[in-house]
C-alpha positions in Angstrom: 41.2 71.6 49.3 40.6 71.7 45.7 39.7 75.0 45.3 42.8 76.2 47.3 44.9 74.4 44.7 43.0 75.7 41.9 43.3 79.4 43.6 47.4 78.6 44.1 47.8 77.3 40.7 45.8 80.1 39.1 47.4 82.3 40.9 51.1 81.4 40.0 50.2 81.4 36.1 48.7 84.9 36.8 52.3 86.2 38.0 54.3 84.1 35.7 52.3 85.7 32.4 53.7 89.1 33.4 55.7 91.0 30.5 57.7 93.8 30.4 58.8 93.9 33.9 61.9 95.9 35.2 63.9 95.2 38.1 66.3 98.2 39.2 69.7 97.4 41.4 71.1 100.0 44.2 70.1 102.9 46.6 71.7 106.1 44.7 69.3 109.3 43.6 70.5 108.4 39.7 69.5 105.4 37.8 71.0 104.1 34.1 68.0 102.1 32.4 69.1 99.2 30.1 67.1 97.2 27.9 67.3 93.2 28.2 65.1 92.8 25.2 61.4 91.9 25.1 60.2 94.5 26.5 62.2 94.2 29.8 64.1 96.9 31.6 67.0 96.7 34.3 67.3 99.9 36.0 71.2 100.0 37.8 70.8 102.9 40.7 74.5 103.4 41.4 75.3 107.0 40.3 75.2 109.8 42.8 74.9 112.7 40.6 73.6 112.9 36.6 77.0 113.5 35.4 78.3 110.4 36.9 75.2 108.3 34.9 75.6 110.0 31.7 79.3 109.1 31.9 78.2 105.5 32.2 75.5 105.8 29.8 77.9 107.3 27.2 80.6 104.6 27.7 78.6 102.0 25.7 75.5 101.1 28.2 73.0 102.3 25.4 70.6 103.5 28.0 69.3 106.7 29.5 69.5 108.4 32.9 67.0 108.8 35.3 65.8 109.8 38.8 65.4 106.6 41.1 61.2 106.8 42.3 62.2 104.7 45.2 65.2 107.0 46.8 63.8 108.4 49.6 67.4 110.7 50.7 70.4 109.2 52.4 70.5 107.9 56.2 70.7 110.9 58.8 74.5 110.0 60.5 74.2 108.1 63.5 73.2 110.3 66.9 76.3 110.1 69.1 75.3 108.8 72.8 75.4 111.9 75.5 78.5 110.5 78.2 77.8 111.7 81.5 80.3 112.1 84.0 
């Protein structure tokens, strides 16, 4: 029981001493980057096209434009169900 508390516990201190992590927000190919300070990174994925983020980017967000890694194409449109009469 011990050592499962000791695992648990080291475990927890193991994640919470992470630095410089990013998180990113949103399903869209383009991605503005922003920097929170200390090293961290929020990545807002909102923008369908790159001319859409650099307008954003250019407004006063101070970041940069980039490709989402995790967007993986839009949905196919929902098949339509065959009626048969």
């Amino acid at each position: 029981m011990k050592k499962l508390m000791l695992g648990a516990i080291l475990a927890g201190a193991a994640f919470a001493a992470q630095t410089g992590t990013g998180w990113a927000y949103g399903h869209a190919p383009w991605c503005s980057s922003a920097d929170q300070g200390g090293g961290n990174y929020v990545m807002f994925c909102q923008y369908p096209s790159a001319e859409a983020c650099a307008r954003e980017v250019i407004s006063g967000n101070r970041g940069q434009c980039l490709q989402n890694p995790e967007f993986t194409g839009y949905a196919p449109p929902p098949r339509r169900k065959r009626v048969y009469r």
